[in-house]
KETI-371560 format. One line per 4 residues: number of its first residue (from 0); their letters; for each residue x, y, z of N, C-alpha, C. Coordinates in pm, whole numbers. Each point is the difference from the previous one (the first is absolute). Example, Ala and Ser with C-alpha at 12.3 -4.5 7.8 and 13.67 -1.06 7.14 Angstrom:
0	as	1319 -569 780 -89 119 0 90 120 0  -35 105 -72 82 119 6 -77 109 73
REM end
This chain:
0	xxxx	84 -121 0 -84 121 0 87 125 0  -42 99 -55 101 124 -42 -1 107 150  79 35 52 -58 37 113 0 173 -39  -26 103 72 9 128 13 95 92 -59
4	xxxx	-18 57 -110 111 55 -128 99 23 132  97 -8 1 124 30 82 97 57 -101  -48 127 -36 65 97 -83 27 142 64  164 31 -54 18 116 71 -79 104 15
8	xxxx	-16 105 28 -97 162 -13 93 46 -123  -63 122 -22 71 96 -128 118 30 63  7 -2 164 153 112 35 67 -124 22  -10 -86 29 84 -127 31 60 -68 -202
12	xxxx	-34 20 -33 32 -38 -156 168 43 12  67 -92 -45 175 12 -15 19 61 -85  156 40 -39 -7 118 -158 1 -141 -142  99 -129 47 -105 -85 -106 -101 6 -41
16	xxxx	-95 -18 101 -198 18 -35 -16 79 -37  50 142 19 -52 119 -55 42 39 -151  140 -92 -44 22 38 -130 -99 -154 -33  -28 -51 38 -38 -162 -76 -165 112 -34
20	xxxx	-114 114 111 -35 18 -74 -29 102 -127  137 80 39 28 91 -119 -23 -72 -159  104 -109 45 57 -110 -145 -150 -58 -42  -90 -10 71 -117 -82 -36 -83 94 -103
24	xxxx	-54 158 22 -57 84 -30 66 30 -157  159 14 13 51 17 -130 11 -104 -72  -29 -109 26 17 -139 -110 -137 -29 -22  -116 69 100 -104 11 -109 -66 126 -80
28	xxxx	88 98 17 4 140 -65 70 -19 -127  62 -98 -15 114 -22 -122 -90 -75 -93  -25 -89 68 -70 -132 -49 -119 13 -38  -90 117 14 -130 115 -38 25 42 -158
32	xxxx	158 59 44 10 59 -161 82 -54 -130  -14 -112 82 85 -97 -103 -108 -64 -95  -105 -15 130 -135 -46 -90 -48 67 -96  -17 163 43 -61 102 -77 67 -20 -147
36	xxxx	150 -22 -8 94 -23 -93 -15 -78 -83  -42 -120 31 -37 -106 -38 -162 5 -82  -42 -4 87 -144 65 -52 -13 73 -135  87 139 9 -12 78 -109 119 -105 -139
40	xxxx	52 -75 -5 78 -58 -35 -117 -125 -92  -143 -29 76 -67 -95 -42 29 -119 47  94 -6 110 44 -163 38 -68 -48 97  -81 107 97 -112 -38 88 -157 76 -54
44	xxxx	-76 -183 -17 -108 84 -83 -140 0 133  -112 57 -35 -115 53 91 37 87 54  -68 -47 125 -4 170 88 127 -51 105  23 141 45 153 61 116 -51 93 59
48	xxxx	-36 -48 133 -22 114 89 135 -4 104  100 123 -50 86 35 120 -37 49 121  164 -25 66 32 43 202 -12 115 17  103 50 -95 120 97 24 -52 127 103
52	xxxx	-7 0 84 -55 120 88 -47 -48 128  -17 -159 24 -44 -40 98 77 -108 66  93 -3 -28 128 -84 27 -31 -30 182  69 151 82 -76 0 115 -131 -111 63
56	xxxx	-80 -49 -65 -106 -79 65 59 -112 -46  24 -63 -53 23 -158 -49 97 -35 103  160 99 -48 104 -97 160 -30 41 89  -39 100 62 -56 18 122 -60 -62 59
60	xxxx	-141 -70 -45 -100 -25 63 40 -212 -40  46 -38 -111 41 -145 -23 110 -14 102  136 85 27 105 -31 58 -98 -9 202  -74 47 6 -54 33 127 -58 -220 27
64	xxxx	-21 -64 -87 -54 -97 23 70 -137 16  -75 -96 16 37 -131 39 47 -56 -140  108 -70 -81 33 -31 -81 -115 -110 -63  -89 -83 82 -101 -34 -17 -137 49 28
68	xxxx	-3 93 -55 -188 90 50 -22 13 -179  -91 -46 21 -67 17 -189 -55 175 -29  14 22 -81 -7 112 -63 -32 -25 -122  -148 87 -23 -95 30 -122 3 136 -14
72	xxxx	46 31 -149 -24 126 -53 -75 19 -122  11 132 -51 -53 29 -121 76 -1 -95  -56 76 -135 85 -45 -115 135 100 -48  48 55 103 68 69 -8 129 -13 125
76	xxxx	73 -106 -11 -19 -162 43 143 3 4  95 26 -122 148 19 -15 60 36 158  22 115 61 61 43 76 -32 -114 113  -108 -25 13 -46 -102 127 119 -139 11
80	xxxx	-38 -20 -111 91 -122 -27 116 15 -6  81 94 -45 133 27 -9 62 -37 151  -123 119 94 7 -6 154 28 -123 70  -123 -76 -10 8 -127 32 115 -119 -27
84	xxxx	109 46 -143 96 -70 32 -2 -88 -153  -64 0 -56 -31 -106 -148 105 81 -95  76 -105 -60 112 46 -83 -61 120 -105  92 86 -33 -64 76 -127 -9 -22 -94
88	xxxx	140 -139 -39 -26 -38 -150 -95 -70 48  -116 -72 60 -133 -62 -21 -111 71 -21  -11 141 38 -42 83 8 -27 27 -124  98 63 -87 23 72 -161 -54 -119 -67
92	xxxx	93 -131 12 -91 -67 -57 -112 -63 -46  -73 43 132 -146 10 0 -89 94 -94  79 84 -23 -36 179 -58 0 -17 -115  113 -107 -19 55 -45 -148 -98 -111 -73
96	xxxx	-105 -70 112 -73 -92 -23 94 -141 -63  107 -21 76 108 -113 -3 -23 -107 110  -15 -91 -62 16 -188 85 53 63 152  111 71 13 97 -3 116 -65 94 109
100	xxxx	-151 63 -81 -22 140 124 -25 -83 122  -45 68 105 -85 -12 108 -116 -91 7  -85 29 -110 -122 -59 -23 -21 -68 -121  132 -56 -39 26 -114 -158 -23 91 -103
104	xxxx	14 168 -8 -61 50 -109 -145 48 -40  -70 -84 118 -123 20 -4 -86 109 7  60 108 89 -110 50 138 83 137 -109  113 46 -1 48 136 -69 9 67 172
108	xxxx	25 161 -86 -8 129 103 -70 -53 105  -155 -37 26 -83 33 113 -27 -134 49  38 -108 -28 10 -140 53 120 -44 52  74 70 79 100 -78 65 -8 -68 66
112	xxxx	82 -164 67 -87 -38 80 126 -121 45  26 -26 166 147 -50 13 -85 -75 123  -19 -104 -14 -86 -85 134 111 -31 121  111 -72 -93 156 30 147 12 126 61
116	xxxx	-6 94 -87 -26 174 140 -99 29 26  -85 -98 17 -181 20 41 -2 134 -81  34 62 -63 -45 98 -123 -105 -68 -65  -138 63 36 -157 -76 -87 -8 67 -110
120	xxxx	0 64 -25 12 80 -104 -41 151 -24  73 34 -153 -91 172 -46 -124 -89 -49  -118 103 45 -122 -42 -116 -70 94 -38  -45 -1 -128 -36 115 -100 -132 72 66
124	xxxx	-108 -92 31 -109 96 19 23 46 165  -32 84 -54 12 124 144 -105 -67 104  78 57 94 -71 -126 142 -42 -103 -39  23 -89 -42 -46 -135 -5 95 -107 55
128	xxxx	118 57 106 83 -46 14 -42 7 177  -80 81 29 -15 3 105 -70 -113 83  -103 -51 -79 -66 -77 82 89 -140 21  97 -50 -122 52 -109 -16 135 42 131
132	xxxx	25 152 52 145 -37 109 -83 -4 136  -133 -2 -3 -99 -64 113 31 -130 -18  -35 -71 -81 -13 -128 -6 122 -35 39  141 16 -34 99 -34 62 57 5 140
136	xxxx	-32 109 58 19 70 150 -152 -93 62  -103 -51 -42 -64 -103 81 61 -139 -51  87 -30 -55 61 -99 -46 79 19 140  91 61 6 108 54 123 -45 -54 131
140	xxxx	-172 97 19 -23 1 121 -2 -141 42  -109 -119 -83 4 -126 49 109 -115 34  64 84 -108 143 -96 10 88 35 112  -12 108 22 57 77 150 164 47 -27
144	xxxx	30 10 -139 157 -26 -24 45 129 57  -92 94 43 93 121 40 29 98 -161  -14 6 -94 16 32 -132 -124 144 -2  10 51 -50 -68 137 -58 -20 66 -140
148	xxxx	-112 38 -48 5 22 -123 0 179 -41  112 18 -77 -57 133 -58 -31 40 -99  -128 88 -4 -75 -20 -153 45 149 -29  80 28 -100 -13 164 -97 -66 30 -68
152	xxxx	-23 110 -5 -141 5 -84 25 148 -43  -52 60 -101 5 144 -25 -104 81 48  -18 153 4 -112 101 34 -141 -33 -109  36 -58 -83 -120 -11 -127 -70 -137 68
156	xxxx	31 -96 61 -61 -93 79 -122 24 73  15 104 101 -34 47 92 -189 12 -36  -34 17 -132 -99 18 -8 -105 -111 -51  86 -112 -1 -20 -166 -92 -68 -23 151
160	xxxx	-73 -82 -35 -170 -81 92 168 -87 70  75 -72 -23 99 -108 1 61 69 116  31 125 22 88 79 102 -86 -28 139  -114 71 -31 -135 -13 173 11 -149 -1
164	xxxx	-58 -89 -75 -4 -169 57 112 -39 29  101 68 -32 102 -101 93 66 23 101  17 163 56 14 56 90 -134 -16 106  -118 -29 -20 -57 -74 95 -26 -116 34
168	xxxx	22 -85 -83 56 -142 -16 113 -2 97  102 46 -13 129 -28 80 -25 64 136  -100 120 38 10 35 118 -150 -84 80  -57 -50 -43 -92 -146 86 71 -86 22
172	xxxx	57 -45 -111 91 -117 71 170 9 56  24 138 -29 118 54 97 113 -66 -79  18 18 -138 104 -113 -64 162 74 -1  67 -60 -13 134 79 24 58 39 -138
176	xxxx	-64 119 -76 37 73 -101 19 115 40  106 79 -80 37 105 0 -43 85 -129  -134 68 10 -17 82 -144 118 119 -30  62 22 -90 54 108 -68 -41 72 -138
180	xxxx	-49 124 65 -42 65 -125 146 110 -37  36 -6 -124 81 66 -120 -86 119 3  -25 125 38 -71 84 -13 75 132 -112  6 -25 -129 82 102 -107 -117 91 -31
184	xxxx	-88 -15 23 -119 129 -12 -63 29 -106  37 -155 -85 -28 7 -126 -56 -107 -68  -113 -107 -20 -45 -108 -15 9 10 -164  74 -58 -71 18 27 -151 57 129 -1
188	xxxx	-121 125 -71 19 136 -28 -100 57 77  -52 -44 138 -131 47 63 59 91 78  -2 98 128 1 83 88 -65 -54 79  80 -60 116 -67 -57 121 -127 68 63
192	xxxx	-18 165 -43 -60 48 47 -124 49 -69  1 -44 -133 -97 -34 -71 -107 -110 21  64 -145 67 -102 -103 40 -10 -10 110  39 2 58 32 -20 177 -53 119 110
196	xxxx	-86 -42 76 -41 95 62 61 27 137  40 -136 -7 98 6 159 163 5 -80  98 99 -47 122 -36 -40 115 -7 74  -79 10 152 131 -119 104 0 -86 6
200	xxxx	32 -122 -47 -84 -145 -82 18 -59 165  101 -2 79 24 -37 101 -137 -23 92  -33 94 -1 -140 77 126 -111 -121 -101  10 -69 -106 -96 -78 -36 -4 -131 114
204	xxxx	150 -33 38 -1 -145 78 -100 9 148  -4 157 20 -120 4 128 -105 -41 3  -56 -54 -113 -162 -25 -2 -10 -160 17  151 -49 -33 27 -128 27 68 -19 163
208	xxxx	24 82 61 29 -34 147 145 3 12  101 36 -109 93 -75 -25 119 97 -10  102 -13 111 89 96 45 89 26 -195  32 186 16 17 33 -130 87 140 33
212	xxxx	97 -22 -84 63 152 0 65 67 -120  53 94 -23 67 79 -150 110 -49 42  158 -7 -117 86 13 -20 56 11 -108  129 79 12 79 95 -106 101 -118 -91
216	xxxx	-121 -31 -101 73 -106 -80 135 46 -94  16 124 32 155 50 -69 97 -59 74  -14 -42 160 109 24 89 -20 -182 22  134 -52 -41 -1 -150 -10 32 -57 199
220	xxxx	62 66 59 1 29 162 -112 -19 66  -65 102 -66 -154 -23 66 -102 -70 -43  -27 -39 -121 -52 -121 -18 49 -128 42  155 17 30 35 -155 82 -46 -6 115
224	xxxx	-12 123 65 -14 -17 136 -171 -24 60  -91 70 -132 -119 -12 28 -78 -168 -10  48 -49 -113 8 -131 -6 30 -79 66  159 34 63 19 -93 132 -72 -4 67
228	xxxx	-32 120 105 -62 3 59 -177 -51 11  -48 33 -122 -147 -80 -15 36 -136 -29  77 -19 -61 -22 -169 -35 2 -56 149  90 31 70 -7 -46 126 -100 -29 117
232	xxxx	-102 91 -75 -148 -12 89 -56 -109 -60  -1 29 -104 -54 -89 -108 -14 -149 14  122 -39 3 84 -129 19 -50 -64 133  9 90 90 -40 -15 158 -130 -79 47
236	xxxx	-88 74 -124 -195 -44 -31 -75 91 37  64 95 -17 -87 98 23 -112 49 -71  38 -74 -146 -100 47 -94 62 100 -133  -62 -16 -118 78 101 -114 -5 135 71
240	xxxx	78 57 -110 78 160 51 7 86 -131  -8 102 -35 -36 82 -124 120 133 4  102 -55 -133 102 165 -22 -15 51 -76  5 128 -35 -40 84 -112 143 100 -17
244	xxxx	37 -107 -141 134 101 -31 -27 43 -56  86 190 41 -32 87 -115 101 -5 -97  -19 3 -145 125 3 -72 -38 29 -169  120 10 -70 -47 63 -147 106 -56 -89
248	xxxx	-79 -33 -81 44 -64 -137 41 69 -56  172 27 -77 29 60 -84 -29 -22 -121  -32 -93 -70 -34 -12 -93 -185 -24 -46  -38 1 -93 -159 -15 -26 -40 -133 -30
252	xxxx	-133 -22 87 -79 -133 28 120 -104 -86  -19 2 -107 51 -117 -67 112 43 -127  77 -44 -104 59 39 -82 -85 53 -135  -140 1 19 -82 25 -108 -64 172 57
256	xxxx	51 24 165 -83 131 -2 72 164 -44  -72 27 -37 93 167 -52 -11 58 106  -79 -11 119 5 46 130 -32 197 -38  -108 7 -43 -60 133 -39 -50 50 112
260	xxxx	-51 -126 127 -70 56 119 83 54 137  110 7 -14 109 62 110 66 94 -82  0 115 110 80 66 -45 161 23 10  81 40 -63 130 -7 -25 107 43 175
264	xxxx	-117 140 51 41 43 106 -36 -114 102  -66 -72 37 -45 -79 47 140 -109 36  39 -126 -141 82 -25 11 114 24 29  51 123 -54 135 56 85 -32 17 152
268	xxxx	-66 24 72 3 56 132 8 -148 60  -76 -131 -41 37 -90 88 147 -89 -57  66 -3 -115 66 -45 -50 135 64 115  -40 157 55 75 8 87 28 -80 145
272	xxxx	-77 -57 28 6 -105 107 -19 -117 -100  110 -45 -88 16 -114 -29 75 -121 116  -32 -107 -44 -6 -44 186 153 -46 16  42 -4 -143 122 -84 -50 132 90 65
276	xxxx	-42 147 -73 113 106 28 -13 34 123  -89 35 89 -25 5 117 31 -74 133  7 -147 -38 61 -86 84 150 -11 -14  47 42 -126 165 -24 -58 25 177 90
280	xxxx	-98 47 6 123 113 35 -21 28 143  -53 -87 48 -6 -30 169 85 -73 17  -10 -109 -49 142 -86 53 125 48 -44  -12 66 -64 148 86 -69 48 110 150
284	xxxx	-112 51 22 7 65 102 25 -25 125  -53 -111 43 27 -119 122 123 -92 -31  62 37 -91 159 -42 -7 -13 -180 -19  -105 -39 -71 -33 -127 15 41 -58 -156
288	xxxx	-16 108 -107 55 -46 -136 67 145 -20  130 -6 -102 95 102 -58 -25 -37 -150  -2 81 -50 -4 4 -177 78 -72 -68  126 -84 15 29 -110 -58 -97 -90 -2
292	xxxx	-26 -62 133 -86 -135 36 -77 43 -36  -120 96 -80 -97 46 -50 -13 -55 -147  147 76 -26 5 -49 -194 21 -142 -7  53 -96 131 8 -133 -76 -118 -53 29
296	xxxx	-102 62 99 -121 -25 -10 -62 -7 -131  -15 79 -16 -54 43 -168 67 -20 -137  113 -129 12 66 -69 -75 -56 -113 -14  -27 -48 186 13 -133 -3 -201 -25 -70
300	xxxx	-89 107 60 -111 1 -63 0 -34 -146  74 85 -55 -9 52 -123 40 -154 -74  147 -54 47 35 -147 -80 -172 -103 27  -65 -56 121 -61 -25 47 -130 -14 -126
304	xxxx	-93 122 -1 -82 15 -91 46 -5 -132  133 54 -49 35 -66 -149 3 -159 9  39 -55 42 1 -154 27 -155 -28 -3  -77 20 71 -144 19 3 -61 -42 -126
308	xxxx	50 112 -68 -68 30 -150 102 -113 -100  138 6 35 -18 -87 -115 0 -169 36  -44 -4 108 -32 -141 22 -154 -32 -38  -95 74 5 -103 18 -50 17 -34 -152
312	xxxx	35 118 -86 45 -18 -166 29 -108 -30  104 -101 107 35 -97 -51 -97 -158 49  -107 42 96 -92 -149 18 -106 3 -82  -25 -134 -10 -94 -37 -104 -103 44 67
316	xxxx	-140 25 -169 -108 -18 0 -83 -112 86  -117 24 63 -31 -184 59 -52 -40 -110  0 -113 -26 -41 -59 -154 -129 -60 2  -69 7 -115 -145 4 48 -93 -54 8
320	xxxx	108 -174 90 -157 -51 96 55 -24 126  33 166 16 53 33 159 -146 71 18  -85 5 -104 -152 89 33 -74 -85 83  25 -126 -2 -77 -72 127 31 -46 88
324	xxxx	105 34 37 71 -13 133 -5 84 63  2 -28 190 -61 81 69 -177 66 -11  -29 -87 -42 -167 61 -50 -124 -62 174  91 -119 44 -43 -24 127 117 -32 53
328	xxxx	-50 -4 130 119 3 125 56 -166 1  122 -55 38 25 -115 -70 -6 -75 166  -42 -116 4 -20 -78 136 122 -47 56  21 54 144 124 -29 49 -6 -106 83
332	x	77 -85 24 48 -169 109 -22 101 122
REM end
């Protein structure tokens, strides 16, 4: 049985941990625009919904957990996984729709899916992911393993029938999930404040009974620490727990949007609390990294995701009566 995250606080983190999560944020900041690259290149086909701006919530709030707690997200799914630890060349190759991805090629951009890192997966329709990381976290509860689930979800969720049933679902039967809402203020090209009548999405978990607070999804510190700290109730049985990171996408919904609905001033002002430069020039400041060990940071990234890509280029197609495989779950001894 998994006992009680026995993870440091944000101030207890060593200057290892603290560059391990500098290095995490930039290898999926790299690995964002390698895709974009790729993408415009035609070598990753459908849809690409990038990180790049929210780096901050993924290691923060994944590094805060039990190496075994399942985690369900949405389709915007890349950074999560990076977090969680799944190679990148499996990753690209997924993107690449190659035999070698993550998900045999199958699943692309918004189907990632790694059952050894209890990573359940990205899934495309908005909240529909929610009710299925119930079903797992009452999987948990009976089995008693001590395990916890966290479901991500975006601000465009919030208004899906799928969001209320399962946040009261989990608070009757007290299941040990951790909701996280991605709050970018932007559901596609909507204005949170266009649909939403309550746009502290947080203050929604009250009607469910269900302890809830804001945090500053720029600052990867404090999303570790908020996470720690709730998962820990969580875990305990106390019942699910509800975070609402604030944070912003530098780039638009997907690689298909011209992003006409933000304005230009807009992006620059938060691009200034990018979470990446912000944490590099704290620890720069806290004498914890010097600008050498910076650039071989951003070497060793940089070799890393080229390898990525051309290990991708180079795995096969799945050949095609890999279409009926995996179509049911296969019976285990």
């Amino acid at each position: 049985m998994t006992q009680l995250a026995d993870k440091p606080t944000a101030k207890e983190l060593d200057s290892s941990q603290l560059i391990g999560l500098l290095r995490q944020m930039m290898l999926i900041r790299r690995f964002e625009e390698k895709a974009a690259e790729m993408y415009a290149k035609q070598r990753i086909a459908g849809f690409l919904h990038l990180y790049n701006g929210e780096e901050a919530v993924a290691v923060g709030a994944i590094s805060a957990l039990n190496s075994d707690d399942h985690i369900f997200t949405h389709y915007r799914d890349h950074g999560h996984a990076l977090a969680r630890g799944i190679e990148p060349r499996r990753i690209m190759a997924e993107l690449f729709g190659r035999e070698t991805g993550v998900s045999r090629g199958k699943g692309g951009s918004m189907h990632l899916f790694d059952v050894e890192r209890s990573f359940m997966g990205g899934y495309a329709i908005v909240g529909g992911h929610l009710p299925l990381a119930c079903g797992m976290a009452l999987a948990n509860q009976r089995l008693g393993n001590g395990r916890i689930v966290l479901c991500i979800f975006g601000d465009g969720a919030v208004n899906e029938g799928e969001f209320h049933e399962s946040l009261n679902l989990a608070a009757v039967w007290k299941l040990p999930v951790l909701f996280l809402c991605e709050n970018n203020f932007y559901g596609m090209g909507t204005d949170i404040r266009r649909v939403s009548a309550v746009i502290e999405i947080y203050k929604r978990a009250a009607a469910y009974a269900m302890p809830a607070e804001q945090v500053d999804g720029m600052n990867v510190l404090e999303m570790y620490q908020a996470v720690q700290r709730v998962a820990q109730g969580v875990r305990a049985g106390n019942g699910p727990a509800f975070l609402e990171a604030i944070c912003f996408r530098f780039r638009g919904h997907s690689m298909a949007d011209p992003e006409f609905y933000r304005r230009k001033e807009e992006t620059e002002r938060w691009r200034e609390l990018d979470p990446i430069t912000t944490f590099h020039r704290k620890l720069e400041q806290d004498g914890v990294i010097d600008e050498p060990a910076f650039q071989s940071l951003q070497a060793e990234i940089e070799e890393i995701v080229n390898e990525a890509v051309q290990f991708a280029a180079e795995s096969p197609e799945p050949p095609p009566e890999a279409l009926y495989d995996d179509v049911y779950a296969q019976e285990r001894d």
